[in-house]
N, C-alpha and C positions, 0 to 999 in steps of 0.2 A: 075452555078458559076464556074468561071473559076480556072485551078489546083494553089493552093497556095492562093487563096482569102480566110477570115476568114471567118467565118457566123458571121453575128451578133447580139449580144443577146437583147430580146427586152425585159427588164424590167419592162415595163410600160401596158402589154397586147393587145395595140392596134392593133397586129398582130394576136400571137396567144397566147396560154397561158401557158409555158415553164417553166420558173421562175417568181415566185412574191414575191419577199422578203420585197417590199412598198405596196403591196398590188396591185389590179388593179382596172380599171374601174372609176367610181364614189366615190369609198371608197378610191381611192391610197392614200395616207401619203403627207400630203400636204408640210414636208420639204424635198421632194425627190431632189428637185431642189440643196439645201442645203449642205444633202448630198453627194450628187456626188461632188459636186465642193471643199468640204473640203476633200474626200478621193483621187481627182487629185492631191490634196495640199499634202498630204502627204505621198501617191507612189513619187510625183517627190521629197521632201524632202526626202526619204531613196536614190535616185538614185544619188542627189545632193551629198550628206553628207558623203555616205560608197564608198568604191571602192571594187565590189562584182568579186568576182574570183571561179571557179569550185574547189573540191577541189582535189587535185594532184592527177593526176591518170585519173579521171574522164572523160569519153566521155558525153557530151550532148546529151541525146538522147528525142526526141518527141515524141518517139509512147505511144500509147496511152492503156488501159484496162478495160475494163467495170468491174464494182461494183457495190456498190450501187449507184454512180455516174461515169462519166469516170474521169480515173488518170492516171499521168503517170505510163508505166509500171516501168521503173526505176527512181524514185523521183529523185530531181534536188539536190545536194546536196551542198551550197555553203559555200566559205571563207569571212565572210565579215569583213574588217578592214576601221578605219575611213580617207578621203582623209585628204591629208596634207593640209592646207591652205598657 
């Protein structure tokens, strides 16, 4: 994979088996379809609706720390106020 390309996550197991929060295989949650498409509906409604700003000061950083999961090392810290219409 070339430098800056995501990995991406296969929820569904027909790769390998990473994450299963619907379950995999034969058993999967049969409104997985469902959900995804109502959780796209509602990331783009917060992105629509708020105007998200770091909060002053704040450099963006991506690196990353292993835990119990990986996180950022320094959390994303944001300003969110509503757009004007």
């Amino acid at each position: 994979m070339a430098e800056g390309d995501g990995e991406g996550c296969d929820i569904t197991g027909s790769r390998e088996i990473k994450l299963m929060p619907f379950g995999v295989g034969r058993r999967i949650c049969p409104g997985l379809g469902l959900v995804l498409l109502h959780l796209e509906y509602f990331v783009a409604n917060l992105i629509w609706r708020f105007e998200w700003n770091a909060i002053d000061g704040d450099d963006i950083s991506l690196e990353e720390k292993m835990e119990f999961t990986i996180v950022m090392k320094s959390p994303l810290m944001s300003h969110i106020t509503p757009r004007k219409r």
